[in-house]
Backbone as CSV, one residue per row, in Angstrom:
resi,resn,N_x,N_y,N_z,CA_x,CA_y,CA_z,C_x,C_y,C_z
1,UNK,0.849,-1.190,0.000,0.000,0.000,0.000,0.886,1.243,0.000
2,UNK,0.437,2.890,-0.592,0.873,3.505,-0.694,0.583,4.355,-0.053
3,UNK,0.916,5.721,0.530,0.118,6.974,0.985,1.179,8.172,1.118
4,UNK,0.702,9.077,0.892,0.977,9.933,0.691,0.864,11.081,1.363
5,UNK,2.048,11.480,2.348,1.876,12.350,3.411,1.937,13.954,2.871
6,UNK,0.876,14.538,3.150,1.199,16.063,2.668,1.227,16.641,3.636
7,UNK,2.052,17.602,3.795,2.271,18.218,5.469,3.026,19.380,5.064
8,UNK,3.029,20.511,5.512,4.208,21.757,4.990,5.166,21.684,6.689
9,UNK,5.013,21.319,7.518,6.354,21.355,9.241,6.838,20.285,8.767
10,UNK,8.203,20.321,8.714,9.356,19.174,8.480,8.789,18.316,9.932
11,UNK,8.643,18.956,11.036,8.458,17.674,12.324,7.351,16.814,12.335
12,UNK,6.138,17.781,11.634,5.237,16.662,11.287,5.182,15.676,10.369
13,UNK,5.698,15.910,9.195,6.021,14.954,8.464,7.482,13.691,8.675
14,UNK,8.120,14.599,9.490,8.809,13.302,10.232,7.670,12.277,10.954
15,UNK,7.352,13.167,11.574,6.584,12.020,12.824,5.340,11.118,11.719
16,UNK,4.701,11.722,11.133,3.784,10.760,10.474,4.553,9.807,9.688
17,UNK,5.519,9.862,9.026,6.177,9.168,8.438,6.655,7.965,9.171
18,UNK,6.940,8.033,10.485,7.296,6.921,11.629,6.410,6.476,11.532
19,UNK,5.107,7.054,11.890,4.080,6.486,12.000,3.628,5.494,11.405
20,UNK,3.552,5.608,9.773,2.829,5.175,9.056,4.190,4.139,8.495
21,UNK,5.450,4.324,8.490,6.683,3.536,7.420,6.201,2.088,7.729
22,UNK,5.664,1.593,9.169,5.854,-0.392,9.042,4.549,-0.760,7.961
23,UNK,3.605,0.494,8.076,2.561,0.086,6.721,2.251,0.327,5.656
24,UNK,3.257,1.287,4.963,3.021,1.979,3.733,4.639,2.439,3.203
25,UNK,4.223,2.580,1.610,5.591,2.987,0.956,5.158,4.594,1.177
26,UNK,5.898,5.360,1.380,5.469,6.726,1.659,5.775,7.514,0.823
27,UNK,5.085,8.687,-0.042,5.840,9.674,-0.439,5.437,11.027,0.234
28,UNK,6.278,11.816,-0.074,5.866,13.057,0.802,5.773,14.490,0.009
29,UNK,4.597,15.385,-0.207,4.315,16.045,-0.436,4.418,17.691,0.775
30,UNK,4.831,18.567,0.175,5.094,20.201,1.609,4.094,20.867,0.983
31,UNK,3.039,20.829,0.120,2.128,21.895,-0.280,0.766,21.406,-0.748
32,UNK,-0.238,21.923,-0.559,-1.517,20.964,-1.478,-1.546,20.938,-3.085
33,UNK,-0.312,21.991,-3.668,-0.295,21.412,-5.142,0.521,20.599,-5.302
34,UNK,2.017,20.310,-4.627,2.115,19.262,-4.650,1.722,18.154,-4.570
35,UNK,0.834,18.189,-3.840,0.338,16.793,-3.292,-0.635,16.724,-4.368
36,UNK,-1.408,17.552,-4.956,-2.556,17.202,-6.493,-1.294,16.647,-7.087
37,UNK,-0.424,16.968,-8.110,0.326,17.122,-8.615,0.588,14.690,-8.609
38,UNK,1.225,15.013,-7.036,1.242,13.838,-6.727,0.855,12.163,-7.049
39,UNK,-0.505,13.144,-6.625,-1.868,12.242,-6.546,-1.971,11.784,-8.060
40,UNK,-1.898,12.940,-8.825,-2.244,12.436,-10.605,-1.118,11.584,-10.780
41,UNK,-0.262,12.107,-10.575,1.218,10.741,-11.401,0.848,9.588,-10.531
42,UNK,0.913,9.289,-9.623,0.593,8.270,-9.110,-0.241,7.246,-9.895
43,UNK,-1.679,7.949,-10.003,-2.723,7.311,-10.488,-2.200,7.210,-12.336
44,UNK,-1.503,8.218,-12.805,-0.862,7.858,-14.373,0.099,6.857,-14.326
45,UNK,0.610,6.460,-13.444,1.664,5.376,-13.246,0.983,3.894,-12.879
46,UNK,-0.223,3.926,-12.652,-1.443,3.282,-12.305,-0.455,2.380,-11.581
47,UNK,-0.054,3.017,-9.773,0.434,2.968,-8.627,-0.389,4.037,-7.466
48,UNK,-1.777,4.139,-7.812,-2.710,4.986,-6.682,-2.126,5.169,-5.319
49,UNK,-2.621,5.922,-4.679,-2.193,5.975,-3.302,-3.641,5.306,-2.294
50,UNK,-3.377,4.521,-1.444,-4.294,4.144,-0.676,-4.648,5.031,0.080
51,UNK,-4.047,5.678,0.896,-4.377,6.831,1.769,-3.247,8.313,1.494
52,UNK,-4.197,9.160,1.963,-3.281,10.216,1.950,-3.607,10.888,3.261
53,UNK,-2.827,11.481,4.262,-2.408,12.350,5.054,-2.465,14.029,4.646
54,UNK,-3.657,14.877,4.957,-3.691,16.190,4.332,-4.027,17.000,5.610
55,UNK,-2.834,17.911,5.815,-2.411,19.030,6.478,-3.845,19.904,5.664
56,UNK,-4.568,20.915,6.761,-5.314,21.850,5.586,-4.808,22.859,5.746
57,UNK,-3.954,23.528,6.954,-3.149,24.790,6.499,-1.890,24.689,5.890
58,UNK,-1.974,25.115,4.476,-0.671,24.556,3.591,-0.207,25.975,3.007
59,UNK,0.727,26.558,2.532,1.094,27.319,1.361,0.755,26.588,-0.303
60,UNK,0.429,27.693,-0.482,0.569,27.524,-2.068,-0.821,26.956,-2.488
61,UNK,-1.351,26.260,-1.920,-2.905,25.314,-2.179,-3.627,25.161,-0.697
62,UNK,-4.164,25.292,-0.076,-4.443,24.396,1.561,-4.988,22.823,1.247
63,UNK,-4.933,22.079,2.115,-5.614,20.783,2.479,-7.084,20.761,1.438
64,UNK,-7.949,20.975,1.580,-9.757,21.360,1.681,-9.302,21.424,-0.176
65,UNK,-8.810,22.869,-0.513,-8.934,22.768,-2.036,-8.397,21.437,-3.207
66,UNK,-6.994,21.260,-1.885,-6.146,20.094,-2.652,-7.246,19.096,-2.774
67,UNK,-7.882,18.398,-2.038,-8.577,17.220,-1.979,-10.078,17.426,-2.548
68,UNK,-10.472,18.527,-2.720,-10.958,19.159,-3.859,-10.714,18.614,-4.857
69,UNK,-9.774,19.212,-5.307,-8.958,19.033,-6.704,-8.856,17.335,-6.928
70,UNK,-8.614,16.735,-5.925,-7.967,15.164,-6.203,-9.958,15.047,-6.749
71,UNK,-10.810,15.058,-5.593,-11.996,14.223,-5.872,-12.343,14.333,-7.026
72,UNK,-12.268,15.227,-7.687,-13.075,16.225,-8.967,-11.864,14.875,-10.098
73,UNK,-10.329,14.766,-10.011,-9.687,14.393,-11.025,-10.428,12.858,-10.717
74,UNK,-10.496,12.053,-9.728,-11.172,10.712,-9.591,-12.364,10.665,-10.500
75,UNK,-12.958,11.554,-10.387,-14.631,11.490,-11.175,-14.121,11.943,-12.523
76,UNK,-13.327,12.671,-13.103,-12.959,13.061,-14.557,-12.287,11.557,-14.982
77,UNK,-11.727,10.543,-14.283,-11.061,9.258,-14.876,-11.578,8.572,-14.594
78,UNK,-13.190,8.727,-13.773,-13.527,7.601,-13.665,-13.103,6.268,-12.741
79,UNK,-12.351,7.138,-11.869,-11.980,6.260,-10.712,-12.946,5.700,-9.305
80,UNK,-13.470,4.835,-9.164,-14.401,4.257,-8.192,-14.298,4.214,-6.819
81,UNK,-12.828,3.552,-6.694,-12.795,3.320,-5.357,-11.762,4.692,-5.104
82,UNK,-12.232,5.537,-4.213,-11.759,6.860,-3.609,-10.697,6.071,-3.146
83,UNK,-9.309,7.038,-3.142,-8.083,7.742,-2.415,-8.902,7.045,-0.811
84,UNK,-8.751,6.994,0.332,-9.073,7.529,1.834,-7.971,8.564,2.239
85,UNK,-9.070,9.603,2.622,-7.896,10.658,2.750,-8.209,10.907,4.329
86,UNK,-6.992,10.873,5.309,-7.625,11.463,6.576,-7.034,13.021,6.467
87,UNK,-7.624,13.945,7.160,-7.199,15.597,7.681,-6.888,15.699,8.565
88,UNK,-5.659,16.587,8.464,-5.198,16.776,9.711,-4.715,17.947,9.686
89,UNK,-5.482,18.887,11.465,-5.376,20.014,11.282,-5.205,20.730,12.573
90,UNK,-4.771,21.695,12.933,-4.898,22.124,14.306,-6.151,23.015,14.806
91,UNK,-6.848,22.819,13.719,-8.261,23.680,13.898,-8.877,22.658,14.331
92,UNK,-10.132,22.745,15.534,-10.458,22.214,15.675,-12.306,22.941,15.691
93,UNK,-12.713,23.200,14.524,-14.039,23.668,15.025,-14.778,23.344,14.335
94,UNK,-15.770,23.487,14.439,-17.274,22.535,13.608,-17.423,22.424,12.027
95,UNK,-16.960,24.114,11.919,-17.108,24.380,10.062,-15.930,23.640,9.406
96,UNK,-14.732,23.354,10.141,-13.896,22.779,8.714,-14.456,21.201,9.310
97,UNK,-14.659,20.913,10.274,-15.026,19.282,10.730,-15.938,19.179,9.211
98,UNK,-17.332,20.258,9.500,-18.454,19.411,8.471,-17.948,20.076,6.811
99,UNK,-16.982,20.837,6.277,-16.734,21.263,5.224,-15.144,20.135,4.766
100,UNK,-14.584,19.513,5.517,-14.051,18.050,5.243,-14.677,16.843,4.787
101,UNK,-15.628,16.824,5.558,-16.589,15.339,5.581,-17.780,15.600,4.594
102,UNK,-18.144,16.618,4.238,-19.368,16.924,3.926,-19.128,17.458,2.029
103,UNK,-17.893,18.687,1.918,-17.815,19.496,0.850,-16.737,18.665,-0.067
104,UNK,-15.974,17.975,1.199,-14.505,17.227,-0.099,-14.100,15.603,0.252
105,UNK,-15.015,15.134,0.946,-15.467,13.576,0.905,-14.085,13.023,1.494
106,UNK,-13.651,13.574,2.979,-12.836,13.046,3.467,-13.128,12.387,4.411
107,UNK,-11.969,11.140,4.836,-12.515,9.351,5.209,-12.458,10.060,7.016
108,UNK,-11.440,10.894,7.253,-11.559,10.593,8.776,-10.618,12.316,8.961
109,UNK,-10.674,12.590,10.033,-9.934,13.984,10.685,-9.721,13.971,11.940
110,UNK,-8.296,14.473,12.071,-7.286,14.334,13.260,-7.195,15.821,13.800
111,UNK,-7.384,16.246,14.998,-6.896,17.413,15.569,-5.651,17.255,15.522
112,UNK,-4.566,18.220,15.396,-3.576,17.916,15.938,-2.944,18.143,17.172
113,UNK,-2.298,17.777,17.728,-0.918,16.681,17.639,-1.384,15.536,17.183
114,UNK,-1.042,14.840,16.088,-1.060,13.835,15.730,-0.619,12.388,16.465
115,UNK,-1.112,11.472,16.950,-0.921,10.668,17.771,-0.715,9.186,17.371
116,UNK,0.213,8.193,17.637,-0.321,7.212,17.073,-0.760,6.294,17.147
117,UNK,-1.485,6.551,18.264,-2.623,5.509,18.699,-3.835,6.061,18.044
118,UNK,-3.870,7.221,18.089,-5.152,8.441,17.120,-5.085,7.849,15.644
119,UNK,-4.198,8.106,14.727,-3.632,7.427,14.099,-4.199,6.347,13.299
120,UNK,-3.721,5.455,14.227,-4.129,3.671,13.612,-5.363,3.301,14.277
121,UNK,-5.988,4.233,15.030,-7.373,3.946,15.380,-8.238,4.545,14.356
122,UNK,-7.855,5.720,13.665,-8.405,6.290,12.418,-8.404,5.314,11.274
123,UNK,-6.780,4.653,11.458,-6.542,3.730,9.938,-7.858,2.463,10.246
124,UNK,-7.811,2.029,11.318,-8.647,1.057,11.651,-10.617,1.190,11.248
125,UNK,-10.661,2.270,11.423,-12.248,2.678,11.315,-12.486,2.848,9.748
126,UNK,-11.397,3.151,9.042,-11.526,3.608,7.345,-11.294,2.313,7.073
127,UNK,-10.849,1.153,7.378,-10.703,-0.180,6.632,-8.864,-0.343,6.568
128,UNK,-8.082,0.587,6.923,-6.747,0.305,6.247,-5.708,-0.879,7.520
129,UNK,-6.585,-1.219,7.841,-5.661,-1.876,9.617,-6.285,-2.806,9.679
130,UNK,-5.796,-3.530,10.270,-6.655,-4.915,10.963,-6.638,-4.278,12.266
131,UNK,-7.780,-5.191,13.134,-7.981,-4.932,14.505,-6.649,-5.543,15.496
């Protein structure tokens, strides 16, 4: 499995990267156009990413538009089974909760500090873990 950490703090993307390395090949994205950018070669290399990791305060693109952008390219190719994307953000308030889940069809959302028991209890509820 693949996933794809987008994060713009070098410490967070260290730490998720621990997190996630015993279950995934990782690549790592610092911006939400990178991470579109990403997401398409991936899927042109027809090597998808199983999950992706999306920071929503980003430079250059945020989280919310990037995954935007990914859902919209899934439905232009005709792709079925969605990306699972979890969010992760240090906001923690109602409007980006229901404008994640609701406006850009994301699988799960993390307050941050990112944790990794938080984590693989998230991977667990989206299908990507065994119990």
């Amino acid at each position: 499995m693949r996933a794809l950490i987008a994060e713009d703090e070098f410490v967070g993307r260290k730490l998720l990267s621990t997190f996630l390395a015993p279950l995934f090949a990782i690549d790592i994205a610092v911006d939400g156009k990178e991470a579109v950018e990403a997401f398409k070669l991936a899927c042109e290399e027809n090597e998808p990413y199983t999950l992706i990791l999306m920071d929503i305060m980003m430079p250059k693109q945020d989280g919310l538009s990037a995954l935007e952008e990914i859902r919209a390219y899934e439905k232009k190719k005709g792709i079925t089974e969605h990306c699972r994307v979890i969010m992760t953000t240090a906001l923690d308030d109602p409007k980006t909760v229901i404008r994640s889940f609701h406006d850009v069809e994301a699988s799960a959302f993390i307050v941050k500090p990112v944790e990794r028991e938080k984590l693989y209890k998230e991977l667990e509820k989206i299908g990507l873990m065994n119990k």
